[in-house]
N, C-alpha and C positions, 0 to 999 in steps of 0.2 A: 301878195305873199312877200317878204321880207327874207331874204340871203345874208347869213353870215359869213362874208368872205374873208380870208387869211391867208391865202396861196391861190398861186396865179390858176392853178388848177382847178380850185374853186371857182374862181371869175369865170374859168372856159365854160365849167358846167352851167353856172348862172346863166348866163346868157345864151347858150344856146337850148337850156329847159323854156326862159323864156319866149324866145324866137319860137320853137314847136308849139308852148302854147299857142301862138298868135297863129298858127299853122302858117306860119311865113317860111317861106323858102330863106337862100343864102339873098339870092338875086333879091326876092323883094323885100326881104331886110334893108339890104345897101341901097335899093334904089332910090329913095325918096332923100336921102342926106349925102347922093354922090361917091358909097364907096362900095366897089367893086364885089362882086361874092369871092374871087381869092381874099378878099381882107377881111369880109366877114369871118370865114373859114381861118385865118390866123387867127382873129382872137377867140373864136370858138376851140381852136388848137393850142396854142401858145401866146396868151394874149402878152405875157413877158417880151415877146418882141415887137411888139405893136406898137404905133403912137398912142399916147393919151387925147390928140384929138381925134384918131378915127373910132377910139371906145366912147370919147364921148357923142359921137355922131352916133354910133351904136345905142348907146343907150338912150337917145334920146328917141330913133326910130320905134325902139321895143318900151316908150312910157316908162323909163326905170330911170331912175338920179342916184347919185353916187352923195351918202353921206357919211361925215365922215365923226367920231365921237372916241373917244377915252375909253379904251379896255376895259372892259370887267372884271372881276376877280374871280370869274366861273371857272374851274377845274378844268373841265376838258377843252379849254383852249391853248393853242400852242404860244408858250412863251417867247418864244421867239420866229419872224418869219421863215419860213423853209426853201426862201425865194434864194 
């Protein structure tokens, strides 16, 4: 499944829909790449305060990559970030 994210709020739900699918906990999300279930639970919360390397240990535990590509000119996308 493919997520369109544009706000950090988006990312939290991304990632923690995909954590449940995997039915992984906070604990065995973090466990295998070293970060704590409080860090999980930040970026599932507010990933805006997070580092970009513990999202990328994240994402890497839950099989997801971060790509990155030029706006579309689809309507219901916000023109600007809301971060």
């Amino acid at each position: 499944m493919d997520y369109n994210v544009h706000t950090p709020q988006q990312l939290a739900q991304a990632l923690r829909s995909q954590r449940n699918s995997k039915r992984l906990t906070q604990k065995a999300a973090g466990a295998p790449v070293g970060l704590l279930p409080k860090t999980v639970s930040a970026l599932e919360s507010s990933p805006e305060r997070s580092s970009v390397e513990s999202l990328f240990k994240l994402l890497s535990t839950l099989e997801l990559e971060l790509v990155l590509r030029p706006k579309s000119s689809d309507t219901d996308q916000p023109t600007s970030p809301e971060w």
